[in-house]
C-alpha positions, 0 to 999 in steps of 0.5 A: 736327767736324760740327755736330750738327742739331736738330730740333723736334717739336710734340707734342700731349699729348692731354687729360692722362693718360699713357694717351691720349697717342699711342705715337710722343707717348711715345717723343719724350718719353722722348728729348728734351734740352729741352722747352718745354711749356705749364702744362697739361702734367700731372706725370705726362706730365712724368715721361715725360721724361730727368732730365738734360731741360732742362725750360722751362715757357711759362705759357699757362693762361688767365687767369694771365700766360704767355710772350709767343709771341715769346719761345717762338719765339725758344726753340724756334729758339735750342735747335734750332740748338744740336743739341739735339732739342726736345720743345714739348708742348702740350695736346690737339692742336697744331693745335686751338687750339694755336698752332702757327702762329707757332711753325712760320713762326718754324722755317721762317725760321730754317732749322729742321727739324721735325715735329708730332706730333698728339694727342688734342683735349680737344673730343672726349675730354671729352665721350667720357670724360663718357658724351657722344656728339657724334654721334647719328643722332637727336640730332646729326648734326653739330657745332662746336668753337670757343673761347670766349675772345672769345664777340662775335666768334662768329656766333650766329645760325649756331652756335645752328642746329648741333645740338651743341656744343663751346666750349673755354676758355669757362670765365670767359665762361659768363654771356655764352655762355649769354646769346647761346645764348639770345639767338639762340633756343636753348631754356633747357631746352637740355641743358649738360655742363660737363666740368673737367679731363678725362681726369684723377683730378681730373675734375669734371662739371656737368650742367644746362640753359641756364637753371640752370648759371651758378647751378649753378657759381657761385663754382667755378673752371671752367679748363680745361673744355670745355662740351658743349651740345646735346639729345647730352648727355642721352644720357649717362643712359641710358650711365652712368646718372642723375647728381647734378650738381656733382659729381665723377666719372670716365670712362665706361670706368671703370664707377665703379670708379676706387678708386685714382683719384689714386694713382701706383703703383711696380711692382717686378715683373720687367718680363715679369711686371709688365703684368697687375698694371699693368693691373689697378691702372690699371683702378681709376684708379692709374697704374701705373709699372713699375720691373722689380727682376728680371731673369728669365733661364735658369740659369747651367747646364742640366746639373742639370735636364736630368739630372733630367728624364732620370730623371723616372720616378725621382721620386715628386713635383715641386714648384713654388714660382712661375709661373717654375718652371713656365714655365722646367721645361717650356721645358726639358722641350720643348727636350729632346724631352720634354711633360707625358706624362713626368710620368705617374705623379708627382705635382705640388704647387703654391704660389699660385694663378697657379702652379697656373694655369701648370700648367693652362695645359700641360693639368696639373692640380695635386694638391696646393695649400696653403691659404695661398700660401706655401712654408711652408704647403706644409711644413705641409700636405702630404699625407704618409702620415698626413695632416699631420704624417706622415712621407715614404713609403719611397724618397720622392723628390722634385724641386724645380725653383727659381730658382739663387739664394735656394732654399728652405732651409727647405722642404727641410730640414723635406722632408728630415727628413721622410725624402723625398729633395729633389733641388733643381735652378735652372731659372731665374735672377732678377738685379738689373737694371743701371738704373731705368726711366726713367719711375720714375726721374723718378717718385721724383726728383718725389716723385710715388710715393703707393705702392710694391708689393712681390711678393717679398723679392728685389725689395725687396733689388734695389730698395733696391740700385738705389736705392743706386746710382744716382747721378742720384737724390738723395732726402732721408732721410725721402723714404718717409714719405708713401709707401704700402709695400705687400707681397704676404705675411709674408716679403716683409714683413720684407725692408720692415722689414730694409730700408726700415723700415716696412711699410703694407699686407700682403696678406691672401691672398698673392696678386696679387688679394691685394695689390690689395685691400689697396691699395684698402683702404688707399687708402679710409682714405687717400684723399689 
């Protein structure tokens, strides 16, 4: 049998959220038997990683004892030659500080294939994240990067000519750095941004001058940071705005708006519905996992719409109850020759907001939208003949395009006693997928979810399913008491009670927005 061959790859983590990681960074990630990574690899990159990864962890946080690098070469060829592929994460960039060196000589000696993978260096994400350009036309034509572990072997009298800036790892020799600034003519009023743990919920800034930032940091611990000094930092006053110093705060993207900052979020939507949600979570500083509960997908025969849809003149109303009936209907409705202009002449009633903006988005325009967002407000409001609580016209005939399986009874009883005739044909298909997405699988293996939301009773069915059967995930019996059960309206709600026993967050308008208003609600009266 032929040997398999390993491979090594030097991936560069960037400054420490998932987010600013590079693409080719995640896919390595997701496919490695054995990582070998540094102690400033957050959880959540961790996360990105197979469960069955062998996961090796070589220290070198500064100040704290770490793997001799010996001893990491030694295992990045070991695991290699055994044919496995081998992810070694390090922080930021691998060759910025990185000491990728040793670690390449040591895999050409021993015959080993590998790559490096750059990543983002926290020299330049830390200052961007903090408001800070290190380029001005003005202010800094140019600048340094250089560590600030051994500050006497810096040439000063050169450093202190450049206009800006950068020290990594100079956190335990503040005093001396601003000593030999000052010592070789740098001004004491000089500005200094110190910026600690960048890219990350937790970041923290200081700002000051040459002459105040040691007094200003005393006793706080600083690692890992980067120290931006230069006449370039006061320019983030007039990006972000004047700031208090000592403080915490968050990237310049964020626009202060990083609410959910901290909070990891399950998203159990259908993996093509889910990204605007996502995205509207991470927005506020959460980072969105998604673990799609649903599988949308055409109905197990077409035979009943496209009956239906051959006699659309026939009908008196269509109703829909989701953006999937919509979408699905008028997939359909193209696929048999037909557009919008079949339905002249009948009406349309809609559930939601999002569904009415699916209609509107085939140049439609709904007539009817209940108050409330869900199909039994659709019951109790819709405008018969004698306005609420009236009675079908005579012949009234109805089409309810929905999903095959788990229809709305109730609707169609109430509809029915009303005295329309409800036509109900599946126009799509929603099922439980086979396997959890690997990222949330090792999401709830790490106790690392703060908050799962729910947007329909079927997702909570099929994730409770999927967390049933699956046998690489061993959560111990109380594991969803310190997690956040969030639910987009009242019948999803009572699936969280049936299934998983509680309920934390509902929606006050069942909506999306809905939901993430609660959340951030939430989040302020729990904020950790």
């Amino acid at each position: 049998m032929k040997h398999r061959k390993g491979k090594v790859y030097l991936v560069g983590a960037g400054p420490g959220d998932c987010d600013l990681m590079t693409v080719r960074s995640h896919k390595l990630l997701s496919q490695a038997e054995v990582l070998i990574y540094d102690a400033l690899i957050d959880i959540p990159q961790l996360e990105l990683i197979p469960v069955t990864c062998l996961k090796i962890e070589v220290g070198k946080r500064g100040g704290k004892p770490s793997t001799q690098q010996e001893e990491i070469n030694r295992l990045l060829v070991k695991h290699c030659q055994l044919g496995k592929q081998v992810v070694r994460l390090k922080s930021g960039d691998p060759f910025i500080f990185g000491r990728s060196s040793s670690e390449i000589q040591a895999l050409i000696a021993a015959g080993c294939e590998f790559e490096v993978v750059p990543g983002i260096s926290s020299a330049l994400a830390a200052p961007l994240l903090a408001g800070i350009p290190l380029t001005d036309p003005v202010m800094s034509r140019c600048f340094a990067v250089m560590s600030g572990h051994e500050p006497d072997a810096l040439e000063w009298e050169a450093l202190v000519r450049i206009e800006t800036l950068v020290i990594l790892m100079g956190g335990r020799n503040l005093s001396e750095i601003i000593w030999q600034l000052q010592k070789h003519g740098r001004s004491p009023e000089t500005p200094i941004a110190i910026i600690r743990d960048c890219g990350r919920p937790e970041q923290q800034i200081w700002l000051g001058s040459l002459s105040d930032i040691v007094q200003q940091t005393a006793g706080q611990s600083l690692s890992p940071c980067a120290i931006i000094i230069g006449e370039a930092v006061r320019l983030r006053e007039y990006l972000i705005g004047p700031e208090s110093t000592n403080m915490s705060d968050t990237p310049v993207t964020s626009n202060n708006s990083q609410l959910l900052a901290g909070k990891t979020i399950l998203v159990t939507r259908a993996a093509s519905q889910s990204g605007e949600f996502s995205d509207r979570l991470q927005q506020l500083g959460a980072r969105a996992i998604e673990m799609p509960a649903l599988v949308i997908g055409p109905p197990s025969s077409w035979e009943p719409l496209d009956r239906a849809i051959a006699q659309l003149s026939s009908f008196h109303w269509l109703i829909l109850t989701s953006h999937n009936a919509v979408d699905w209907f008028f997939q359909r409705l193209q696929a048999k020759g037909k557009d919008a202009r079949s339905l002249f002449g009948i009406k349309i009633a809609v559930v939601g907001k999002k569904t009415a903006e699916s209609l509107r988005s085939h140049s439609l325009q709904p007539d009817f939208i209940p108050p409330n967002f869900v199909a039994d407000s659709l019951v109790e409001n819709f405008p018969w003949e004698g306005g609420r609580g009236g009675t079908a016209p005579t012949n009234c005939k109805i089409l309810f395009p929905r999903v095959e399986s788990g229809g709305r009874e109730v609707l169609v009883k109430e509809f029915t006693t009303k005295g329309a005739q409800v036509i109900e044909v599946p126009a799509y298909q929603s099922c439980c997928p086979e396997t959890i997405a690997p990222l949330a699988l090792a999401a709830l293996q790490n106790q690392a979810v703060n908050i799962i939301t729910f947007a329909s009773s079927k997702t909570v069915h099929n994730f409770c399913n999927l967390i049933g059967k699956n046998p690489e995930l061993s959560l111990s019996e109380d594991w969803l008491e310190n997690v956040c059960i969030a639910s987009i309206g009242p019948e999803t709600s009572k699936s969280c009670y049936n299934l998983l026993g509680k309920l934390d967050v509902e929606a006050q308008e069942y909506t999306l927005d809905g939901l993430t208003e609660a959340i951030v609600q939430w989040a302020a009266e729990y904020p950790r």
